[in-house]
C-alpha positions in Angstrom: 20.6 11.3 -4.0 19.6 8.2 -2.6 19.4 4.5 -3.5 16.1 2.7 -2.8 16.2 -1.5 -3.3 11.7 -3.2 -3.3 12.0 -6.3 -2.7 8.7 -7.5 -4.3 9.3 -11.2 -5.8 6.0 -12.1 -6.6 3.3 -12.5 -7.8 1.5 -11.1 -10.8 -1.5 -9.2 -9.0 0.9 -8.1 -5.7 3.1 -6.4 -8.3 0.9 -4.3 -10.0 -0.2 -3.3 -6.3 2.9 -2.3 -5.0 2.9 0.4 -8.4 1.9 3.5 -7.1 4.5 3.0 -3.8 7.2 2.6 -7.6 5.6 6.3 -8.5 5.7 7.7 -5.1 9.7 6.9 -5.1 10.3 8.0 -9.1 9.0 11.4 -7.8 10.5 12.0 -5.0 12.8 15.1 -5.0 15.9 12.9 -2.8 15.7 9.6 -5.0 18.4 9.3 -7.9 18.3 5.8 -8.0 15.1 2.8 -8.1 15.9 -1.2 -7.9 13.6 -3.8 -8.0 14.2 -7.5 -6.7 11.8 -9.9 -8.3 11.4 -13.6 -8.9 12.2 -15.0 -12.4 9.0 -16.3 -12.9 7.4 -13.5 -12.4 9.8 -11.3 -14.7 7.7 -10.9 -17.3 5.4 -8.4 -15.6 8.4 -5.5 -15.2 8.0 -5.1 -18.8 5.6 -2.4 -17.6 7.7 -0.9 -15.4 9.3 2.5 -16.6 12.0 2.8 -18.3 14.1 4.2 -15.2 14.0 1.1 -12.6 16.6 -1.5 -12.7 15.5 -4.6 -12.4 17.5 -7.7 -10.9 16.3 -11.3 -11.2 16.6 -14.2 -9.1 15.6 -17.7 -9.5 14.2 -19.1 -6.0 13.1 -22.3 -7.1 15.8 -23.6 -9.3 18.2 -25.3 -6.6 21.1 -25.4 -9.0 21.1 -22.0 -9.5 21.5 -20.7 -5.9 25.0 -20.0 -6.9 23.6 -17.2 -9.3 21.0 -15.8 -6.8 24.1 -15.2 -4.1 25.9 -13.7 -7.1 23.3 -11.3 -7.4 22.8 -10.6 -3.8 26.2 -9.8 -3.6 26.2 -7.5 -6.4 23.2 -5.4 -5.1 25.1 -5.5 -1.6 27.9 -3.5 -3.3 25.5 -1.0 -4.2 24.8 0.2 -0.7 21.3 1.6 -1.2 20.3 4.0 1.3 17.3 1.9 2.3 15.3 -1.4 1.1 11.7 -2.1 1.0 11.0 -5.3 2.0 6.8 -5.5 0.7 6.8 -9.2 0.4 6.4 -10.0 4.0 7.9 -13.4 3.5 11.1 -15.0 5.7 13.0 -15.4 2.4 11.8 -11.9 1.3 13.6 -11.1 4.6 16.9 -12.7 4.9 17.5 -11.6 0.9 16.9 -8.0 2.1 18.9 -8.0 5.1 21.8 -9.9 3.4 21.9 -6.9 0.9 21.4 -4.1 3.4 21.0 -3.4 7.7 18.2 -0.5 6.2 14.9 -2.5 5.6 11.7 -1.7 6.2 9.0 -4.2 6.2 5.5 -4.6 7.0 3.6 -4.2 10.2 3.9 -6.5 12.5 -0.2 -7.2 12.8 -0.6 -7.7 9.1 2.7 -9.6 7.6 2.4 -12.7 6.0 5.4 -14.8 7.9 5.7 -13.1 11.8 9.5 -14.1 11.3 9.6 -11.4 9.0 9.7 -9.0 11.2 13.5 -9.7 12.7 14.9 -9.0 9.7 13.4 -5.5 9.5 12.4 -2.7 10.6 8.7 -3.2 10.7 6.7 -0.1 9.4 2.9 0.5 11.2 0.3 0.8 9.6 -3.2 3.7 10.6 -5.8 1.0 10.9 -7.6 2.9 8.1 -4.7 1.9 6.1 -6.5 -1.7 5.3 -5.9 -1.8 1.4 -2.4 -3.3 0.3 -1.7 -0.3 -2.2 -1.9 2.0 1.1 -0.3 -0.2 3.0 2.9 -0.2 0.2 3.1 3.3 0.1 3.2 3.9 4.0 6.2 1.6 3.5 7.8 3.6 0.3 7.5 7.1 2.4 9.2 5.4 5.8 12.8 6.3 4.2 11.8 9.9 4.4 11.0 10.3 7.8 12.8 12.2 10.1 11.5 10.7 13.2 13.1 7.2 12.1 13.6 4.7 13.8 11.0 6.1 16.8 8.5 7.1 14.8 7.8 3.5 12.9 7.3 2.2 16.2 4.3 4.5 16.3 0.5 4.4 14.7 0.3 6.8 12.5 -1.8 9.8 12.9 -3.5 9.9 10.0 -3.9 7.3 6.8 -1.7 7.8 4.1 -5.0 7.8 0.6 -5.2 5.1 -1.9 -3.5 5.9 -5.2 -4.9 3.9 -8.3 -2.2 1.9 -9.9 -1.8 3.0 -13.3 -0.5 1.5 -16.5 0.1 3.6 -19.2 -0.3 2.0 -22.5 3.0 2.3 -25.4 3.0 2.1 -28.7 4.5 -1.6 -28.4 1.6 -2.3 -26.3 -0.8 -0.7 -28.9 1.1 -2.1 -31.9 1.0 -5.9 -30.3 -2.5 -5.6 -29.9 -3.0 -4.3 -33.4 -1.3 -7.5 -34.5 -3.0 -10.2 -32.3 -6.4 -8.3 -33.3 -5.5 -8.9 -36.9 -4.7 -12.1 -36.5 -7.9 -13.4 -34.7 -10.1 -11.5 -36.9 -11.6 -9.0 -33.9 -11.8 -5.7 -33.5 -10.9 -3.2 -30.7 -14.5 -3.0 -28.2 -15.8 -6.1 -29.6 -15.0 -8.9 -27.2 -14.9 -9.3 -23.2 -11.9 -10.9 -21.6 -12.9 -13.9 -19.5 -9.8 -14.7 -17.4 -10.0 -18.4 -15.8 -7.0 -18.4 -13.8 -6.7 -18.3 -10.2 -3.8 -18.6 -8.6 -5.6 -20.3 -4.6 -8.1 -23.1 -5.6 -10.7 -21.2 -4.3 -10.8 -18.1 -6.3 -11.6 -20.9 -9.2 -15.1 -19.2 -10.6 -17.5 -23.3 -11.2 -17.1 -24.1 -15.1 -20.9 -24.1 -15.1 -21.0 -20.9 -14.4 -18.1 -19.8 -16.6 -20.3 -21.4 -19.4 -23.4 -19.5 -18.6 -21.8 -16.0 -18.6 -20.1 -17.0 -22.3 -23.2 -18.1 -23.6 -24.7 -14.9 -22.3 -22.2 -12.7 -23.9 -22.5 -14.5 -27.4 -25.9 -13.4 -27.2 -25.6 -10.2 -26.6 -24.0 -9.8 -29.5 -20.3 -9.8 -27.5 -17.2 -12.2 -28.5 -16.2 -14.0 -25.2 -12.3 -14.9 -25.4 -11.3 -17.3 -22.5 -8.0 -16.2 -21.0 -5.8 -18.4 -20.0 -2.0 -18.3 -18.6 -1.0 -21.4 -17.8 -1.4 -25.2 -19.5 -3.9 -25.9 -16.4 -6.1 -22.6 -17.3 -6.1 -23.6 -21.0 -7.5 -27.2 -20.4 -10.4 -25.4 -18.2 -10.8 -23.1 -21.1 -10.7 -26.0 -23.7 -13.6 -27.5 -21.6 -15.6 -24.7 -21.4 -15.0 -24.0 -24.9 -16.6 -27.4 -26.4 -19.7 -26.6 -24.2 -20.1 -22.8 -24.6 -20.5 -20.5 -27.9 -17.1 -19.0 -29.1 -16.3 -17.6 -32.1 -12.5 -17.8 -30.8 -10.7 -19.3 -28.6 -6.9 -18.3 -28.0 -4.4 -21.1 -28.6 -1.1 -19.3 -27.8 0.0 -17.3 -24.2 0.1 -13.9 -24.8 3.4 -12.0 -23.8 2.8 -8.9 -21.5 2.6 -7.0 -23.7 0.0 -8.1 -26.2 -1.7 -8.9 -23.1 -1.7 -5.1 -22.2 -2.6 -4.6 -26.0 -5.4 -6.7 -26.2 -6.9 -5.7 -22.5 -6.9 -2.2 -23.3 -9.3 -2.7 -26.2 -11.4 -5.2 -24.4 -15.1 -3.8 -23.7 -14.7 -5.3 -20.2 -12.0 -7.9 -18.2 -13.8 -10.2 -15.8 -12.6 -12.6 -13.5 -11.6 -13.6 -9.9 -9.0 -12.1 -7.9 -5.6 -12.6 -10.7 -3.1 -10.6 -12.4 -4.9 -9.9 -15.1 -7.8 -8.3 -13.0 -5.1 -5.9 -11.7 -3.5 -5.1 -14.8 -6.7 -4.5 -16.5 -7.8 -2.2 -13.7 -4.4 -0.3 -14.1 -4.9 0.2 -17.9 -8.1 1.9 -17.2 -10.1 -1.4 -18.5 -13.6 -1.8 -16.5 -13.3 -5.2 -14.7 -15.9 -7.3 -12.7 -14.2 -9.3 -10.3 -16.0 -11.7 -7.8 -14.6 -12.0 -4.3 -14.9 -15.1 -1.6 -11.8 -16.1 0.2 -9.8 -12.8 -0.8 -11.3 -9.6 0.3 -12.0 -6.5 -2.4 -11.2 -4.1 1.0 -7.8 -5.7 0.9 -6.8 -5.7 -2.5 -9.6 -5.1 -5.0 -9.2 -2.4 -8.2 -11.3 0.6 -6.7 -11.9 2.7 -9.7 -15.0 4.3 -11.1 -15.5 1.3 -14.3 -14.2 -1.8 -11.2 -17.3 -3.6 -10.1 -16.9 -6.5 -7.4 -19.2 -9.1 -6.2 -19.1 -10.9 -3.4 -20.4 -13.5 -2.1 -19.7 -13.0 1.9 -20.8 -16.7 3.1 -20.0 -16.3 6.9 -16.5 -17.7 6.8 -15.4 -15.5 4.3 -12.6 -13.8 3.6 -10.7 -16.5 5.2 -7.3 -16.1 2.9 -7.5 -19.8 2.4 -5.9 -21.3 -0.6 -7.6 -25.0 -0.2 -10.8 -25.5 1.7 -12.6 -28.5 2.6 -16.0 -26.8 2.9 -16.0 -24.7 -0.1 -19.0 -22.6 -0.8 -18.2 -19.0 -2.2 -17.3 -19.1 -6.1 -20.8 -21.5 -5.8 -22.7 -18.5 -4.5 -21.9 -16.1 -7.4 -24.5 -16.8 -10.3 -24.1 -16.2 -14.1 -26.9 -13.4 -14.4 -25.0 -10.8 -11.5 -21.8 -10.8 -13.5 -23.5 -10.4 -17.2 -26.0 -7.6 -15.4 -22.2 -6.4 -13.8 -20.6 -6.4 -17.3 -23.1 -4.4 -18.8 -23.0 -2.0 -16.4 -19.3 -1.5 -16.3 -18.9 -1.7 -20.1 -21.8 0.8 -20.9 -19.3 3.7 -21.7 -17.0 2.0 -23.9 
């Protein structure tokens, strides 16, 4: 049975991507064995994984701890997997792997983050169909398998490998943390919409006017708007909004994952930019509204049935930028789309 290493080290939303590439190696017939390589600071979000994959932490950003992360490359090194999955795309996402093991695959050439990348593996193509990240992980995750290897990766695939939604399945620690929290902040379960602030690029950052208009919207339609927030930055945004906007709560402690699963699960609807929590919210089979300006919903966005995006395609856009000197897309989504986007989405819950 074979060993398979993912090195995915971050971050939040790129994890929950690279799920259903995790599901396509759990059930596969020749796999005994799943390992995961991930950034400490981004630990927190395996506590959704299943049960079965073994996780193994590193801390890249802590320079007097590389002792412990060469420790722990070591240690995975003795394990001799049978191949790794490098779906970063990053140099360092590349050495790590190919100090553990001569069998990685990484990502094509045309798309990967860092074009060093691709000498420390053995870069997987892509079908030019195969434009969405979740497809793109997979076509990765099923490179092991292949018969034809090393040739055939050198090859455009003849036909695109399909999208799978990521999915989350909810627990009862999940459901009982929610139950708790719920309790605590005197809601209950389909009464409230997730608003999540955060934003990990500057310009995914939705104006605070506009974040006010959409609360103030909600509250009177008879829906409880709780601002989410993950980080002490997102909580003074939402502390701002919050003296201007009508709340009948406002969360003053960071939710671990999994009274953040909890409590998304029984939100009417999670809305926000392209984040984590959009993702995870997707996964659990949540309807989400996310708006979409330097990122691209093609690329990344939740696809299902109850995911609504809106974009607001200036002519620069997608550009990937993090900073921008010009910048004009979060302007160019309005209040009104979003609450007319939310009640759509939400109408079955």
């Amino acid at each position: 049975m074979m060993k398979i290493l993912i090195v995915k080290l971050s971050a939040f939303g790129d994890i929950i991507h690279t799920l259903p590439a995790l599901n396509d190696l759990l059930e596969h017939p020749e796999v005994g064995e799943v390992h995961w390589l991930v950034d400490s600071r981004y630990a927190f979000v395996t506590g959704i994984f299943p049960p079965q994959v073994n996780v193994h932490q590193i801390d890249l950003k802590d320079s007097c701890r590389w002792w412990q992360t060469w420790k722990t490359i070591q240690s995975l090194k003795k394990k001799r997997f049978d191949a790794v999955l490098d779906l970063q795309g990053l140099i360092k996402s590349g050495v790590l792997a190919r100090f553990i093991s001569d069998h990685v695959f990484g990502i094509d050439p045309h798309y990967v983050r860092e074009k060093p990348n691709r000498y420390f593996t053995h870069p997987v193509h892509f079908h030019p169909d195969e434009k969405h990240v979740v497809q793109q992980s997979r076509r990765i995750a099923a490179a092991p398998f292949s018969k034809l290897f090393p040739r055939n990766l050198e090859q455009i695939p003849e036909h695109p490998i399909s999208y799978r939604e990521p999915h989350v399945p909810l627990t009862l620690k999940m459901e009982q943390a929610a139950e708790q929290t719920l309790s605590q902040w005197g809601l209950e379960s389909g009464s409230y919409v997730w608003l999540h602030l955060g934003g990990g690029w500057e310009t995914k950052q939705l104006p605070q006017r506009t974040w006010e208009n959409v609360t103030n919207g909600l509250a009177e339609a008879g829906l409880n708007p709780i601002l989410g927030w993950g980080n002490d930055n997102e909580k003074k945004r939402a502390e701002n909004i919050k003296k201007r906007a009508e709340l009948s709560f406002f969360p003053t402690e960071k939710l671990n994952i999994y009274q953040l699963c909890g409590i998304l699960s029984k939100a009417k609807a999670v809305v926000g930019a392209d984040t984590g929590v959009i993702h995870l919210a997707a996964a659990l089979g949540v309807p989400t509204v996310s708006f979409w300006g330097p990122s691209a919903s093609w690329r990344s966005g939740p696809l299902g049935n109850t995911d609504q995006h809106i974009e607001s395609n200036p002519t620069c856009s997608p550009c990937f930028k993090r900073n921008c000197n010009q910048f004009i897309c979060m302007d160019m989504i309005n209040a009104d789309d979003i609450l007319a986007a939310i009640d759509d989405v939400s109408s079955s819950r």
